[in-house]
N, C-alpha and C positions, 0 to 999 in steps of 0.2 A: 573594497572589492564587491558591495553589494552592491546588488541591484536587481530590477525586473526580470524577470524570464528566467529561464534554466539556469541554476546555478552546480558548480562541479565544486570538486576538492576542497582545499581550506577554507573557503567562501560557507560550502554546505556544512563541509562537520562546524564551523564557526555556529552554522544555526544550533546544529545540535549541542554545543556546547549550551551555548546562551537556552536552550530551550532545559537542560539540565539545571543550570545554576538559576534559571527562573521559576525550575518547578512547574512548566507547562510540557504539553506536548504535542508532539507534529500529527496529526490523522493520514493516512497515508491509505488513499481510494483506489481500488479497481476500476480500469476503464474499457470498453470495450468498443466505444467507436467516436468519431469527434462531437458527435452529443452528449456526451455523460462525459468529455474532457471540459467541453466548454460549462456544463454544469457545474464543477469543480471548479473550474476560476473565477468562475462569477461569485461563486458563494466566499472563496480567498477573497477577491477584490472586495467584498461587502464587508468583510473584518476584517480587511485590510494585514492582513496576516499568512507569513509563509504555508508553504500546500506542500503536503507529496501526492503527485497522481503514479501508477503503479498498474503496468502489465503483468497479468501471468501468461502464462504459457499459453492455457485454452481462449484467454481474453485475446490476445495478439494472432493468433489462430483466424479468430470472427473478424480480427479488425481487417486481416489482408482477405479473406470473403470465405466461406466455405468451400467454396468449390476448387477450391487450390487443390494442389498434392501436398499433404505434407511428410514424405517420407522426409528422414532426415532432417525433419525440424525446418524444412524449407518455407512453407508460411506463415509456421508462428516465427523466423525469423524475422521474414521479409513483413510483417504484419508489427512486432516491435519497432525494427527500426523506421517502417515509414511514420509508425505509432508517434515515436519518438521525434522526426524531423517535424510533425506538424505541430506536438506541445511545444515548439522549439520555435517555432515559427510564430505563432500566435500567444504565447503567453507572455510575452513584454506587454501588450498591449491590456496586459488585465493589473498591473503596475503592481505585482508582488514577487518576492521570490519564489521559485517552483524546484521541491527538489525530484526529479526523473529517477522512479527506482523501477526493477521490476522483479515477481513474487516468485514465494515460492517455486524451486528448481529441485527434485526427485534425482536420483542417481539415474534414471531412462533418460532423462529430458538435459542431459550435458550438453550433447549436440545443440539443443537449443542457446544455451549459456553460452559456450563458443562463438557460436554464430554471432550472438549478440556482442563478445568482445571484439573479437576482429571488427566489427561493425564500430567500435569504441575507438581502439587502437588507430585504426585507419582516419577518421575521425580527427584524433590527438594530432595526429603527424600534419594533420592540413591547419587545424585550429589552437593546438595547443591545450584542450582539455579534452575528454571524453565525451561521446554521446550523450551516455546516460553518465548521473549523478551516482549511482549505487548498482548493484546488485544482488540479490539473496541465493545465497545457495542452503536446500534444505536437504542434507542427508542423515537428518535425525534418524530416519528409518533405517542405517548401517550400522554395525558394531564404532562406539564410541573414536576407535581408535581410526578408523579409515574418515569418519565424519571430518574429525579434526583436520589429520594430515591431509585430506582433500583441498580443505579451507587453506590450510598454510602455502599449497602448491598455487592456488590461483589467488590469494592474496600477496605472493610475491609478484606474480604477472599485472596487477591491479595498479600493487603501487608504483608502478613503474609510469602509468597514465593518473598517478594521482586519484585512485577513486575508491570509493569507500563500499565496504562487505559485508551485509548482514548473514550473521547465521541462525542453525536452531539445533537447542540440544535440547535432548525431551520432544516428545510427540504431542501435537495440536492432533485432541481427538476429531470424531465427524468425517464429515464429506465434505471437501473443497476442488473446485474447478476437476473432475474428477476421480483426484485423492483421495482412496476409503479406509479412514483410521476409527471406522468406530468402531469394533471389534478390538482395538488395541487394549492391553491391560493397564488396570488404573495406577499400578506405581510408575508407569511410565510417563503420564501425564503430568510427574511433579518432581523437577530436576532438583539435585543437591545442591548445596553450596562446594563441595568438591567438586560437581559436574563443570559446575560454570566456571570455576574458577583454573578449572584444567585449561577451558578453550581458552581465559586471557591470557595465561601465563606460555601457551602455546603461539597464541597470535600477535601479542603485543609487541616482543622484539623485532617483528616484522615491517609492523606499521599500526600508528594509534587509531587507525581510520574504519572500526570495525563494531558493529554492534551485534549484539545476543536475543535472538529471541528464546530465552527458558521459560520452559514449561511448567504452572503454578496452576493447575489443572481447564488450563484454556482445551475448549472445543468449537470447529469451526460449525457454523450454520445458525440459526436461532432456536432457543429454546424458552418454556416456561420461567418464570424464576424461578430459583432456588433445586430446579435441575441439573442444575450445572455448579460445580463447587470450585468456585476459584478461590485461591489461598494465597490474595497480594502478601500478605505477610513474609513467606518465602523471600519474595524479592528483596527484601529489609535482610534475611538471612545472607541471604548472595552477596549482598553490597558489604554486611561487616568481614562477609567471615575472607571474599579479596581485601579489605580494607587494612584486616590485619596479615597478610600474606604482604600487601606489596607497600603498604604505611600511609597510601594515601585514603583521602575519604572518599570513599563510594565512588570506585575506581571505573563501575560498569557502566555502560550505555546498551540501556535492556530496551530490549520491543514488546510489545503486547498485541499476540494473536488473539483468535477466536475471541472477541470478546462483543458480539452480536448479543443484545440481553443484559447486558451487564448492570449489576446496580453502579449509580454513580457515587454513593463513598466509594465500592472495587475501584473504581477507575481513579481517583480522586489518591487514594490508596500506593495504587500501581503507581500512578504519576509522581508521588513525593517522594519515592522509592526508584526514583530515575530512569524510569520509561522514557522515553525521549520520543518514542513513535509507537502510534497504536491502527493496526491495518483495520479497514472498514469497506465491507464488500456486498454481505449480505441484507445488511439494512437500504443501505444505497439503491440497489437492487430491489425490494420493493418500492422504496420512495419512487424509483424512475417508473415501476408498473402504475402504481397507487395514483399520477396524474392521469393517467391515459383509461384508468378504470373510471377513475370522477369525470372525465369530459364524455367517455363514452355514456355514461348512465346522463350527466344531465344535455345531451345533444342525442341520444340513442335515436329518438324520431327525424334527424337528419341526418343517419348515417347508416341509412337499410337501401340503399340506391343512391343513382350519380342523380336520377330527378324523384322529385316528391319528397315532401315535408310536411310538417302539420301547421303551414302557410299556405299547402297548395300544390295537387299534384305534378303542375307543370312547372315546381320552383325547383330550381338548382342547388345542388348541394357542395358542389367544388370549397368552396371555401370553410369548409366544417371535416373533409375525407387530406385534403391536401396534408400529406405527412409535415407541413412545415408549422400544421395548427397544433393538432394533438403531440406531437414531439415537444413541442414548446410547450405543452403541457406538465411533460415525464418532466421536462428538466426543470422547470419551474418548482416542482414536488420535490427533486432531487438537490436544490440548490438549497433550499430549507432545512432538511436533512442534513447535509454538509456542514452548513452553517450551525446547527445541533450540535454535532458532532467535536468542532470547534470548540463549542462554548464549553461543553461536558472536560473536555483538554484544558480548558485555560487559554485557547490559543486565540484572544479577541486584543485587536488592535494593536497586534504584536511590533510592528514595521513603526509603529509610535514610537515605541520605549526601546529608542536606542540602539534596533537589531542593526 
């Protein structure tokens, strides 16, 4: 059942399977408009290797346009799912598998989640899978006990369309997409092995189809090194101490937040400790600036008016302002980056070796 483009249910967790038993792991990018999508599968297609691309709430927001309303989560709806029919659309043509997730979800932001499932469900009934590949719900920020039973009530509605559920227990310190946890206190930032091991033992009678983002003192945004204290070791903790609760090995399928800065043993680390997907948002995010600041500075003298240049006052500049130059810029920077990102995972030339 592999193949190009969107892939849903046994097909995706197959990846994530194979991405565990291989020791690599999936990157899983924020996107915010079909420029920084097609960035993303250019850089998949170039290592030939599976992608997650990944709405949040604020990203799917900008994609249906600002000026929307969105009370009720009506254009970060409507801004997901057209998000989603155009990865749908155009990424067989980039010849890898794409798994469609979308990010962190806040106890405010359900309506959003909703919307998104109906949009799934409905979907299912024409097609026979879901929209989207996955979804994340993050109510790390509730008492432990509402977190869970949150997850268990929409992961029975999930599997019923076959689709897979990321959660988070422990708080991703920082700012993201306007989430402010950095004032949160630091034993929060670094889950137990009873934590994690509550949410399998809760979710898995339900459905195998579910992964964990715990907290090993991940924080979102970029930082110095060595300001930020991630403890992959943890995660080696998490996988024995399920391992000996349920008899199998390293029962968990973990994610890895905030890890903008990271050193790559961490990563390297996390990953052989069965991360299976690691989100990538911030960096990306500069990379897409970081073209459009290099074309600006080295074309600056043709880009101060539509005439004049330092070829001559009366020369034209359209083919240097034309957003289809310097965009191709961002994403050119940004496909590099990607491709980085990848490599840092293990995930190069993956669609080779038998996925």
């Amino acid at each position: 059942g592999m193949k190009a483009g969107v892939v849903t249910g046994d097909v995706a967790w197959a990846i994530l399977e194979f991405a565990k038993a291989k020791k690599f792991a999936i990157p899983a990018f924020n996107v915010t408009s079909s420029s920084t999508i097609v960035a993303v599968l250019e850089a998949a297609k170039k290592i030939n290797s599976p992608i997650m691309i990944q709405f949040s709430q604020g990203g799917a927001q900008f994609m249906a346009g600002k000026a929307l309303d969105n009370t009720g989560q009506a254009a970060a709806i409507l801004g997901s799912v057209a998000g989603a029919h155009f990865v749908r659309a155009i990424a067989p043509a980039y010849g890898v598998p794409v798994i469609l997730h979308s990010d962190h979800c806040a106890k405010k932001l359900l309506p959003w989640f909703d919307g998104m499932l109906e949009a799934d469900e409905a979907y299912f009934k024409e097609h026979g899978e879901p929209l989207f590949s996955s979804h994340m719900l993050d109510l790390s920020e509730e008492p432990d006990d509402e977190n869970i039973g949150t997850c268990q009530k929409y992961l029975e509605r999930m599997k019923a369309i076959n689709q897979i559920l990321e959660m988070e227990i422990g708080i991703t310190g920082g700012v993201e997409d306007g989430v402010d946890n950095s004032g949160v206190s630091k034993d929060k930032l670094y889950s137990t092995p009873e934590d994690v091991f509550q949410v399998h033992a809760a979710l898995s009678p339900i459905s195998e189809k579910f992964t964990i983002a715990a907290a090993f003192g991940n924080v979102h945004g970029v930082y110095k090194p060595g300001n930020v204290k991630l403890r992959p070791e943890l995660l080696v903790d998490y996988q024995k101490f399920a391992g000996e609760k349920t008899g199998e090995e390293s029962p968990l399928f973990l994610v890895f937040h905030g890890g903008s800065g990271s050193e790559l043993s961490e990563i390297e680390s996390a990953v052989d400790a069965g991360v299976v997907k690691m989100n990538v948002d911030t960096d990306t995010q500069w990379a897409y600036w970081e073209g459009v600041l290099k074309f600006y500075k080295a074309k600056e003298g043709y880009l101060q008016g539509q005439i004049g240049n330092p070829e001559g006052e009366d020369k034209p500049n359209k083919s240097y302002y034309d957003p289809r130059k310097w965009m191709r810029e961002a994403e050119g920077t940004m496909v590099a980056r990607v491709a980085d990102q990848c490599k840092m995972l293990r995930n190069i030339e993956q669609c080779a070796k038998n996925l």
